[in-house]
Every structure is written in C-alpha cells, then in structure tokens.
C-alpha positions in Angstrom: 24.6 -63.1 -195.4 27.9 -63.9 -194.8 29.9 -63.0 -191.5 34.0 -63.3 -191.4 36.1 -62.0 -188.5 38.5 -59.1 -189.1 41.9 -60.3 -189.4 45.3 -59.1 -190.7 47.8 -61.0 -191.9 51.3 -61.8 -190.2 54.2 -59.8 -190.6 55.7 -62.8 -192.0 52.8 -63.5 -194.5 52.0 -61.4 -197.8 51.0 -58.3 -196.1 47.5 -58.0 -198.2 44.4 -60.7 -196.4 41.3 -60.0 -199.2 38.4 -61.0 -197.0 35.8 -60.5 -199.7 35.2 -60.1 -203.7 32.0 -59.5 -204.2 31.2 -59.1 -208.4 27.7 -58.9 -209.3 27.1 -57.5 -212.7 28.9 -53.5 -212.8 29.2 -53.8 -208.9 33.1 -55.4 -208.1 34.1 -54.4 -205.0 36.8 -56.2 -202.7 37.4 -55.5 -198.7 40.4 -56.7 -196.8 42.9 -56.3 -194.2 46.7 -54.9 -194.8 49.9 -55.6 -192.5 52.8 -53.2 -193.1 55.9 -53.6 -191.4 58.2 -50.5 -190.3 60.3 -49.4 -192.5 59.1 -50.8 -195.2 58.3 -48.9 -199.3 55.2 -49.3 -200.9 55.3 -50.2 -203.8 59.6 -51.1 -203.1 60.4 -48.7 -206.3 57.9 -46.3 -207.8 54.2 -45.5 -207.7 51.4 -47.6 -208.1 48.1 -46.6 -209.9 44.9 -48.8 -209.4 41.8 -48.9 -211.8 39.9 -48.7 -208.3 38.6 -46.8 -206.1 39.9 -47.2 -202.5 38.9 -46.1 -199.1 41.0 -47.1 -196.1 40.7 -47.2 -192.6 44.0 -46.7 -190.9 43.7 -49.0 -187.5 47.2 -48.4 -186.1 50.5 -47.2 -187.4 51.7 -44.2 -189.4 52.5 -44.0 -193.1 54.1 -41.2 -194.8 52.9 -41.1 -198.1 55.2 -39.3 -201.3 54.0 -37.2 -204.3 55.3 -38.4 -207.6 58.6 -35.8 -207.4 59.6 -37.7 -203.8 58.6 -35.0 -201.7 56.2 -35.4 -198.8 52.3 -35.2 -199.4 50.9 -36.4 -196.1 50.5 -38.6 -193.2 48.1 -41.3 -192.4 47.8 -41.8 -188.7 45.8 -44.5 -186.4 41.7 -43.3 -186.9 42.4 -41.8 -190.5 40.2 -42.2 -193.3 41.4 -41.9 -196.8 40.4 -42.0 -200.1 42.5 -42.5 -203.0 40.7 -42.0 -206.7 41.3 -44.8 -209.5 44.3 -44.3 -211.2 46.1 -42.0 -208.6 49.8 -42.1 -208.3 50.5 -43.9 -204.4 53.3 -44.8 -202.7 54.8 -43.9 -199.0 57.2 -45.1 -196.3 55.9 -47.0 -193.5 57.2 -45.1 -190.3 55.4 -47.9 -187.6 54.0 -50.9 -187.9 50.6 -50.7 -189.7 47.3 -52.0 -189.7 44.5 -50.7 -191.9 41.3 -52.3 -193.3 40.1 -51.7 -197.4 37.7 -51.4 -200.0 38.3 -51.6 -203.6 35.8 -50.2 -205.5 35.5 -50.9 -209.7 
C-alpha cells in the first residue's frame, strides 16, 4: 500500500502534479492533480487527443470546454464528473481558477 496526500500544483509550477503510474502488465493507469489558472487555453492552439481514457473530478473552478468548429459544448463546474473517451478531440477556456483531480486509463 502506498498512501500520498492530495496536492495540486502552484499556479506558478507546470499545472499537471502525476501522483501515481501504476503499469502492471495491460493495466497503465496514472492519477493526479491539475492547476489551471483563469484565463488560460488548453491546449494554447488546437485540440488535444489522448490514447487514454480519462475521468476527472472537477474540485473548484469552471472550464468551458469547445467542440472542434470553436463553438461551445459544455461546462465543467465545482462537483462535476467527466469522462472523456481515448482519442476525443478536448480543449476549453478556463473561466476561474481550477482544481480538478485525474485518472488516465490505457
């Protein structure tokens, strides 16, 4: 067993804190903390498409996250869950300051 506290990182460090990576024959799955700061695009230009699975916990904040043409598909709020497949298109502007927690599953 190991235990680690839940901790994001500053808004002056690389917004992603990976607090485990656990790979162990098919199973790779990796947990972790995210700090977004207002105002802020993710990715800066474009969309991103994992090979993973993710589910994320949103802990404070509010994203608003784009379809691929720009336009608006929805908003994570404070207490939302959400699940993005492998290989979705993501990307969305952060309207608050942001806290979530992660898993990335392979």
């Amino acid at each position: 067993m190991e235990i680690k506290k839940i901790i994001y990182p500053s808004s002056k460090e690389h917004y992603n804190m990976p607090l485990f990576n656990i790979k162990n024959g098919q199973v790779d799955v990796q947990f972790g903390t995210v700090f977004l700061n207002k105002g802020t695009r993710i990715p800066e230009k474009g969309f991103t498409k994992h090979d993973c699975h993710e589910i994320s916990v949103i802990q404070r904040g509010k994203i608003e996250m784009l379809n691929e043409d720009g336009s608006i598909k929805e908003y994570l709020n404070e207490g939302d869950v959400v699940y993005i497949k492998a290989f979705e298109a993501q990307a969305g502007n952060v309207l608050e300051d942001t806290s979530l927690i992660y898993t990335l599953i392979k």
